[in-house]
N, C-alpha and C positions, 0 to 999 in steps of 0.2 A: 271542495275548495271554497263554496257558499261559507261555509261554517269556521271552519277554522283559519282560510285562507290561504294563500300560494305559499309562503314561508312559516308552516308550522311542519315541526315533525312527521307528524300523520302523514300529512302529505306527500312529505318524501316517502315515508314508508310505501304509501299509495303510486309511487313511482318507481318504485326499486322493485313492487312485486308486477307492476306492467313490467316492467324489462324484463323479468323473469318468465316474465311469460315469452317475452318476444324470443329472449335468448333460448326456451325448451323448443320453440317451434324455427328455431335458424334461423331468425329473423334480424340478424346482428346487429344492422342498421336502425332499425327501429329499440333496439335494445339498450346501443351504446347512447341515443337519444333521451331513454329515459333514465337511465343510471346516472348520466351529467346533472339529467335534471334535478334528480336525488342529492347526487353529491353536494351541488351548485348550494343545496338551502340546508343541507348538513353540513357544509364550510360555515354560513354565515348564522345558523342557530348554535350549531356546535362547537365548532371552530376546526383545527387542523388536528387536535389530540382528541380524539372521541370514538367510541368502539364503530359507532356509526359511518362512521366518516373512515373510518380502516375498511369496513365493508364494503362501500363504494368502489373505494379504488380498488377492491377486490375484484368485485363485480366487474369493472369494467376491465382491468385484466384479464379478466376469463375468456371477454369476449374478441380482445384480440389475442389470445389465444389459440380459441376456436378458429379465428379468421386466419391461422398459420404467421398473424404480425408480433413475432416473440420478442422486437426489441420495443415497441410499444407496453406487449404485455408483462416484460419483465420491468420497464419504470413503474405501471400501476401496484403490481407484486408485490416489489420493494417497498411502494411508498406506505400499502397497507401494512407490511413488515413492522414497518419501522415505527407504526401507527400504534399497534397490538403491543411492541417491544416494550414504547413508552407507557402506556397509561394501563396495561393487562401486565407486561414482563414476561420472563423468558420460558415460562414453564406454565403457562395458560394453555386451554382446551384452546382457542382462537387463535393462539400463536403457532400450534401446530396446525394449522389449516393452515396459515400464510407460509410455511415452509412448503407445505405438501404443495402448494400452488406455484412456488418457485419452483421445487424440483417438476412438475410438471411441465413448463416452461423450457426450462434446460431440457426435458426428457423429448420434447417433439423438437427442438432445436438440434438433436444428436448429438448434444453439449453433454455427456453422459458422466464426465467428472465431476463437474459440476453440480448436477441433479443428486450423485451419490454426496456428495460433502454436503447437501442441503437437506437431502433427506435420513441423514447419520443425526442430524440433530433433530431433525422432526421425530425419529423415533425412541432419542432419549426423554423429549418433552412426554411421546404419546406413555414410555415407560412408569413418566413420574406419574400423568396427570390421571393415566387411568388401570396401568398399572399390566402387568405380562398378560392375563387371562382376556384381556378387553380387546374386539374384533379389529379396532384401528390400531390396536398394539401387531399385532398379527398380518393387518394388509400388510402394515411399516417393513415387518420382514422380508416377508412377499413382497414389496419391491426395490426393496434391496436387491435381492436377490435377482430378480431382473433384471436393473444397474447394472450389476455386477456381471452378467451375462453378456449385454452389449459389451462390454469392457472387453472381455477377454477373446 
């Protein structure tokens, strides 16, 4: 922070990979602290349309998530959704991680309609962007198919 200072890039970077660490060791509390921190100076270097600032709110989805608070984790979800929609569009590698992170969402919430109509597009995205042979084309199936398991 010497160097570049509290509000450079970098530095979020340098904060979004502590919470990464906090969040591998369940440390949610100290995670969700540093992914704001993150966001906080990717709002004001980036702004609200930045692939940057989709990840954040990513991140910080995840981690209410993890903590079982799905109506929290599904605003943050959304909001990276709708982040990646804007400035990547509907058939980016990125944009299927924010679906796969909604249906996750809905999947521990038992919302399990849900999850399938979110992850029916995640796997048309993972179709185009990587195409049937490619391993995340394949999970996509594989959880479908699970979806669809609880369903019935």
């Amino acid at each position: 922070m010497k160097v570049l200072g509290t509000d450079h890039p970098s530095t979020a970077t340098s904060y979004n990979n502590i919470g990464d660490v906090y969040n591998a060791k369940c440390d949610y509390e100290n995670a969700l602290v540093e992914y704001r921190q993150a966001l906080r100076i990717r709002l004001e270097v980036h702004g609200p349309d930045h692939p940057d600032t989709a990840r954040s709110y990513n991140n910080i989805g995840d981690v209410y998530r993890a903590q079982g608070d799905y109506e929290k984790a599904l605003v943050e979800c959304r909001e990276a959704l709708e982040v990646r929609l804007k400035v990547l569009g509907p058939d980016h590698p990125d944009t299927f991680i924010s679906y796969n992170n909604i249906v996750m969402v809905y999947y521990g919430k038992g919302d399990y309609e849900n999850a399938l109509v979110y992850h029916r597009r995640a796997l048309e995205i993972a179709l185009k962007a990587f195409g049937l042979d490619h391993p995340s084309t394949d999970i996509s199936y594989n959880t479908i198919g699970s979806i669809m398991r609880m369903i019935v």
